[in-house]
C-alpha positions in Angstrom: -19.7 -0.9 4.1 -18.0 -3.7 2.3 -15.4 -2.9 0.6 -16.4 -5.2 -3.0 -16.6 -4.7 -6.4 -20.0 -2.7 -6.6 -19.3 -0.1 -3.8 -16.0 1.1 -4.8 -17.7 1.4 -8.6 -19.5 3.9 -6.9 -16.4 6.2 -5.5 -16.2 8.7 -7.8 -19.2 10.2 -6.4 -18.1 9.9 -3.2 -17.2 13.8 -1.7 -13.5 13.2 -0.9 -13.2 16.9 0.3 -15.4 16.8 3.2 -15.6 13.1 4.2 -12.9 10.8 5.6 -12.6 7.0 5.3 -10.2 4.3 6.3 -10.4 0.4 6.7 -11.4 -1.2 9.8 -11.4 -4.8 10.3 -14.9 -6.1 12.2 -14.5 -10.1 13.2 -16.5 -12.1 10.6 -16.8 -15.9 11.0 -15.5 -18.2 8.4 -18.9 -19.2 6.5 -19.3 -23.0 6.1 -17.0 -25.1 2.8 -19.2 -25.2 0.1 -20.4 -29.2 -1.0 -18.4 -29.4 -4.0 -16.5 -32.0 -6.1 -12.7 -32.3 -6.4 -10.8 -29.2 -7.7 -7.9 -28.3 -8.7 -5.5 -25.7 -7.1 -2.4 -24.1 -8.9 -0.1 -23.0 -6.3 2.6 -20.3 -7.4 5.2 -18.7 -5.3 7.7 -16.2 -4.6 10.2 -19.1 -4.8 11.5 -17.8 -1.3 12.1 -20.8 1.4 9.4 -19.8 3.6 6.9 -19.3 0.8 8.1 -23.0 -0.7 7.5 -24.9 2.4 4.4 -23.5 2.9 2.9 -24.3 -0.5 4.2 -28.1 -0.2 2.2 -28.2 3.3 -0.5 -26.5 1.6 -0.9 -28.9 -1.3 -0.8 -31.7 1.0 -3.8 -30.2 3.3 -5.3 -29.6 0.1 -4.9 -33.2 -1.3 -6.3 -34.1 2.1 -9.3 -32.7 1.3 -9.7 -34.3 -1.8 -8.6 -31.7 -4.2 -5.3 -31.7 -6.5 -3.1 -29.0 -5.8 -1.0 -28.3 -8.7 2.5 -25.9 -8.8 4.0 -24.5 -12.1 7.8 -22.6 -11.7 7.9 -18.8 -12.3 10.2 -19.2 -15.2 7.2 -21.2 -16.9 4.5 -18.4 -16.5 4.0 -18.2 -20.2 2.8 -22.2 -20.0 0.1 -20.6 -17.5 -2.6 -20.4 -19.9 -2.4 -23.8 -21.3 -1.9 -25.1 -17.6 -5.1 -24.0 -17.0 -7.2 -25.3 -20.0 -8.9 -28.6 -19.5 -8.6 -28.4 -15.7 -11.1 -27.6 -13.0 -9.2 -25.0 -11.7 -11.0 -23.7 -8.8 -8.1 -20.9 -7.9 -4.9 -19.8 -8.5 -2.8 -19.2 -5.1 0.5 -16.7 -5.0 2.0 -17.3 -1.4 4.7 -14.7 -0.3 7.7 -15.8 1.7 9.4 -13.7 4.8 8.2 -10.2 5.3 11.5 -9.1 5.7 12.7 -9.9 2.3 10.4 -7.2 1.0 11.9 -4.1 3.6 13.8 -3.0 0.6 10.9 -0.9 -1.6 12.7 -2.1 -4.9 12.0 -5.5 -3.7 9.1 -4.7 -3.3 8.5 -3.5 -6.4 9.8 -6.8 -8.0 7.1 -8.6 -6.1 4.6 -6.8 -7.5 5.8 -6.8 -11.0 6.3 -10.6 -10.4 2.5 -10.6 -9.4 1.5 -8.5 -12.0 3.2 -10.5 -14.6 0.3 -14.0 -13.0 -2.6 -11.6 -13.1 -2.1 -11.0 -16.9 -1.9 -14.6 -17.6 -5.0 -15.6 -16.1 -8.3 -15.5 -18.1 -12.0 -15.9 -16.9 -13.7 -18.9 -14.3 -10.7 -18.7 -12.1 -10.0 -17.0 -8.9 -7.0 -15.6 -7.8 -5.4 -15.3 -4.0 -2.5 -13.7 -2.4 -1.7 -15.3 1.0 0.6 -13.1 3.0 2.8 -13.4 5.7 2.9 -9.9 6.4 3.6 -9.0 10.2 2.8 -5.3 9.1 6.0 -5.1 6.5 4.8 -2.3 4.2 6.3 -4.3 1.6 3.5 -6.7 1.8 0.7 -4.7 2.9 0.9 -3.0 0.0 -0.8 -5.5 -1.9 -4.2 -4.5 -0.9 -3.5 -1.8 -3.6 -3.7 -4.4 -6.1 -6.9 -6.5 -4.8 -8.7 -3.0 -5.0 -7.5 -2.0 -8.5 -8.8 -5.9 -9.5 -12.3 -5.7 -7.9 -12.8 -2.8 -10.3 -10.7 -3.6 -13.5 -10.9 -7.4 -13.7 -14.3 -8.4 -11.2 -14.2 -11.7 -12.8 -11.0 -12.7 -10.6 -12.9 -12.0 -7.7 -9.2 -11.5 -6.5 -8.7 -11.7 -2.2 -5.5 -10.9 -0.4 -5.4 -13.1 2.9 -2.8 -12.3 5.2 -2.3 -14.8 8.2 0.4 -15.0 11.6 2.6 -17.4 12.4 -0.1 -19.1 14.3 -2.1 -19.8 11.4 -1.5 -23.0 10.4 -2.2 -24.9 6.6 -5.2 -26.1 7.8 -7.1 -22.5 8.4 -5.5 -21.3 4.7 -6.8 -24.6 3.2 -10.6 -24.0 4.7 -10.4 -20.2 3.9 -9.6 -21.2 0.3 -12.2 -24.0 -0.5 -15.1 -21.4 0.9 -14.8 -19.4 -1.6 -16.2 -16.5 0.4 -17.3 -13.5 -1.2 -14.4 -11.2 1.2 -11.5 -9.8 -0.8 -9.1 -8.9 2.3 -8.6 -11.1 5.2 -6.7 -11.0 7.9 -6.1 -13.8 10.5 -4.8 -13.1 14.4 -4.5 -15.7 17.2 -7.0 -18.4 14.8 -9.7 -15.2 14.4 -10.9 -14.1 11.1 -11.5 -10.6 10.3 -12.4 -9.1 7.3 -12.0 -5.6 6.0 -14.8 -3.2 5.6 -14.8 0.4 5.0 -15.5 3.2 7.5 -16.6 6.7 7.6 -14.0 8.3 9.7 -13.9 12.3 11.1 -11.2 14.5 9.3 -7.5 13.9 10.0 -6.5 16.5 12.6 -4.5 19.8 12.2 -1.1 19.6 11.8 0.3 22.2 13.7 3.2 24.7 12.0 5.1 27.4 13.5 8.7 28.5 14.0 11.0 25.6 13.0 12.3 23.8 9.5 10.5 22.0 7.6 11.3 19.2 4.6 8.7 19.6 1.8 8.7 17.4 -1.5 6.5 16.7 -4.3 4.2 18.7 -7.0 2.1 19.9 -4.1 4.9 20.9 -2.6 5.0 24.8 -3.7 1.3 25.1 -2.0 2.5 23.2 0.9 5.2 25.3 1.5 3.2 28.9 0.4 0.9 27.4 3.8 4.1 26.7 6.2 5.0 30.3 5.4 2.0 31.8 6.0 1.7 29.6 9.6 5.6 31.1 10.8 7.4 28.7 9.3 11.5 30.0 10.2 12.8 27.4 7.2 11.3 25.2 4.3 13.9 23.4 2.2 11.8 22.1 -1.2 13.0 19.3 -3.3 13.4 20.0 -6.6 11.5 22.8 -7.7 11.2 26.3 -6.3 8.3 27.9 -4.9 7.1 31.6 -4.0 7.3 31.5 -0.3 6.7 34.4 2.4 9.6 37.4 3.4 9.3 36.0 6.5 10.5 32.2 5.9 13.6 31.1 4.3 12.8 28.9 1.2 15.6 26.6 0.2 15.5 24.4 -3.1 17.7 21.2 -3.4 17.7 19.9 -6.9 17.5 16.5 -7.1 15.6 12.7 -7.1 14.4 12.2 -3.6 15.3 8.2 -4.7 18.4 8.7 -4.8 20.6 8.0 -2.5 22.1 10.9 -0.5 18.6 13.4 -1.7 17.3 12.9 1.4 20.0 13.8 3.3 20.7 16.9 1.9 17.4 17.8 2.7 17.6 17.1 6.2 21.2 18.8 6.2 19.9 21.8 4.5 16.6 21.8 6.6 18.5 21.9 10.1 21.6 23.9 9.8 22.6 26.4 12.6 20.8 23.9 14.9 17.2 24.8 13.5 15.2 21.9 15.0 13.4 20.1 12.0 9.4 20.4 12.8 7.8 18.5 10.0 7.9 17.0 6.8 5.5 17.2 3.4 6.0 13.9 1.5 3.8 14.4 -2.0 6.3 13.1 -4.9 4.9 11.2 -7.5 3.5 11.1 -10.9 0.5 11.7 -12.3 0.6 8.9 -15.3 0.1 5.2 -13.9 4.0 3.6 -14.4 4.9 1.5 -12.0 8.7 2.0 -12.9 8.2 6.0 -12.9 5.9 6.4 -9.8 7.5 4.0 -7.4 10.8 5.9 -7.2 9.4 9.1 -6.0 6.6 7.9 -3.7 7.7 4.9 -2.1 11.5 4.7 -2.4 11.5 8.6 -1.5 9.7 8.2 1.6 12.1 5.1 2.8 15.0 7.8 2.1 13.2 10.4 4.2 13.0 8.0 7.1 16.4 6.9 6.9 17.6 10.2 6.9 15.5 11.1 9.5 16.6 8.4 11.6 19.3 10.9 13.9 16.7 13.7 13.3 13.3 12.6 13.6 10.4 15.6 12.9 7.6 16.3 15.5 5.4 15.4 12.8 5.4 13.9 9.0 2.2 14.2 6.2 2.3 12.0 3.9 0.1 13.0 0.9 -2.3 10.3 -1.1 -5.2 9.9 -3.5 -8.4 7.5 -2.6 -7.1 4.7 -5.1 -5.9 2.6 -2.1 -9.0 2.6 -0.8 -11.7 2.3 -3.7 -9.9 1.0 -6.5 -10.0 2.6 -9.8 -9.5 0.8 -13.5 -5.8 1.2 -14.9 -4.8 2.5 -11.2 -2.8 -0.3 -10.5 0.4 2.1 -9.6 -0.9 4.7 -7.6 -3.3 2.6 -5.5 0.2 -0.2 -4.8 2.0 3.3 -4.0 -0.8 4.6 -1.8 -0.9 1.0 0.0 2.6 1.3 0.7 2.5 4.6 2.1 -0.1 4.0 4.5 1.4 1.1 5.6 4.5 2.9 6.0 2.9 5.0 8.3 1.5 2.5 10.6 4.8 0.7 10.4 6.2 4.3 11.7 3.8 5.2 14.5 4.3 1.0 15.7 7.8 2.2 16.2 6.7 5.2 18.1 7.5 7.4 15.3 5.1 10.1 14.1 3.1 10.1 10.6 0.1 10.9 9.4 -1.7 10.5 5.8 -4.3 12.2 4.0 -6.1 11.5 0.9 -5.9 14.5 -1.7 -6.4 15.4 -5.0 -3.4 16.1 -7.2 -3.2 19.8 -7.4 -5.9 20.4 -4.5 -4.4 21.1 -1.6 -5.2 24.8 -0.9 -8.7 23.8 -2.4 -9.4 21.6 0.8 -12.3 23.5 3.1 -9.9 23.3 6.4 -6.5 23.1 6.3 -4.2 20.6 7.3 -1.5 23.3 9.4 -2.5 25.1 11.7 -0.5 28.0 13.7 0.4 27.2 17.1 
């Protein structure tokens, strides 16, 4: 299934409960450069070095090729509109710099609002691309959220993320551009293009629960925690907000922002005294409204706290809780699919480093409503 604008308009119909999905990325040939007259190109950046140099190389590949490549500064976003008028624009190009100047989640989020702050600038007739540098940096990835939100809320963009490795050179970035192909995520590895697609996938597996600690956090966390009980859980430590739990475990509430620094790490503390080994963690914060400022904290920020804490401590195991957003799209969803993104990035990024995580799309709320559950007794 290709994941465009007219399947994921379909996705709320789409039975979440019993049916798994997740992005796969077949190999799918570059189709031939249109014939076309000159265009022009407006080439934008995150005004980091890497991201600089690349757009000046880019422009000249263009310019090769016959088209004008064209570069405004951030500062002068507001000229954007009236940059655009009275040109044959044929895209407008946001190129990313180092991966690793995005590790920091509140960088992160400044990139996006950076992006975010383009998008709304831009009216009808002219594309819009991300090229990434990504090298799997969660705080790049993430932007897959966005294209998703886009191919639902503003089609017209026809908005593509395209993500390339340090073989990749100007040349493949310039082709990929001036085909205008009708893929919204690309990826290239070792000069091979692959494009993502979305797959029916079986069920995530049990996680298994028993005698141990366990970290929970988030508005799902009072279920989550009522299940660890019920599976022999020996400790759960909650963040935040109590929770009825079972005679048998020990329920422990820390009050607090899991953003904040030192949260986390009370958690963990709490979670592992007298030398209980710490078995698993719940990550669900987050808000339901769609605020960048006011979701990010919990979700994303909160989970890079849990890991950091974790570092001395790791868990056998780690859920990480998410809606569908990331992968469908939905109209003034912008937040929580960029969130989502991040996450599941996150967790690649941690099972690349041999560390475990696992994610799960749920409804808010709906946790115990599932028809298996995600713990399972040992």
């Amino acid at each position: 299934m290709v994941t465009g604008p007219a399947e994921r308009a379909l996705s709320p119909g789409v039975p979440f409960a019993t049916t798994s999905f997740e992005v796969t990325w077949p190999e799918v040939p570059l189709p031939p450069v249109p014939a076309a007259g000159p265009g022009a190109w407006l080439l934008l950046t995150d005004e980091h070095p890497a991201a600089l140099g690349r757009a000046v190389a880019l422009a000249l590949t263009l310019a090769a090729a016959g088209d004008e490549a064209l570069s405004l500064p951030r500062d002068d976003l507001d000229e954007l509109p009236g940059f655009l008028t009275g040109r044959a624009v044929r895209g407008v190009v946001f190129l990313t710099g180092s991966p690793y100047a995005y590790h920091d989640p509140e960088a992160a989020q400044e990139l996006l609002l950076s992006v975010l702050a383009v998008v709304d600038r831009l009216g009808p007739g002219v594309r819009f691309h991300l090229l990434t540098q990504s090298g799997g940096e969660p705080g790049l990835v993430f932007l897959r959220g966005l294209v998703r939100v886009l191919a639902v809320e503003r089609p017209q963009l026809r908005a593509s993320l395209v993500d390339f490795d340090a073989r990749s050179d100007v040349d493949v970035l310039a082709r990929e551009l001036r085909s205008d192909a009708s893929d919204d995520e690309v990826c290239w590895r070792h000069d091979v293009r692959y494009a993502a697609r979305l797959t029916r996938v079986p069920c995530v597996p049990d996680v298994p629960a028993g005698p141990g600690a366990y970290v929970v956090t988030g508005g799902l966390g009072p279920s989550a925690a009522r299940w660890l009980a019920d599976t022999g859980a020996t400790r759960i430590v909650l963040c935040g907000r109590p929770a009825a739990g079972s005679p048998d475990a020990d329920v422990v509430v820390i009050p607090g922002d899991i953003a904040e620094p030192g949260v986390a790490e009370r958690l963990v503390s709490a979670a592992t005294a007298d030398g209980l080994p710490l078995r698993g963690i719940v990550h669900t914060a987050g808000v339901l409204a769609d605020d960048t400022e006011a979701g990010w904290r919990p979700r994303v920020l909160g989970a890079r706290r849990l890991h950091e804490a974790t570092a001395d401590t790791p868990p056998d195991w780690w859920l990480l809780c998410s809606s569908a957003t990331a992968l469908f799209g939905a109209p003034g969803g912008t937040s929580r699919a960029t969130e989502d993104a991040w996450l599941e990035a996150f967790a690649a990024w941690r099972r690349s480093r041999g560390l475990p995580a696992t994610i799960v799309q749920v409804a808010a709320g709906r946790l115990l409503a599932l028809p298996r559950p995600y713990f399972s007794a040992l």
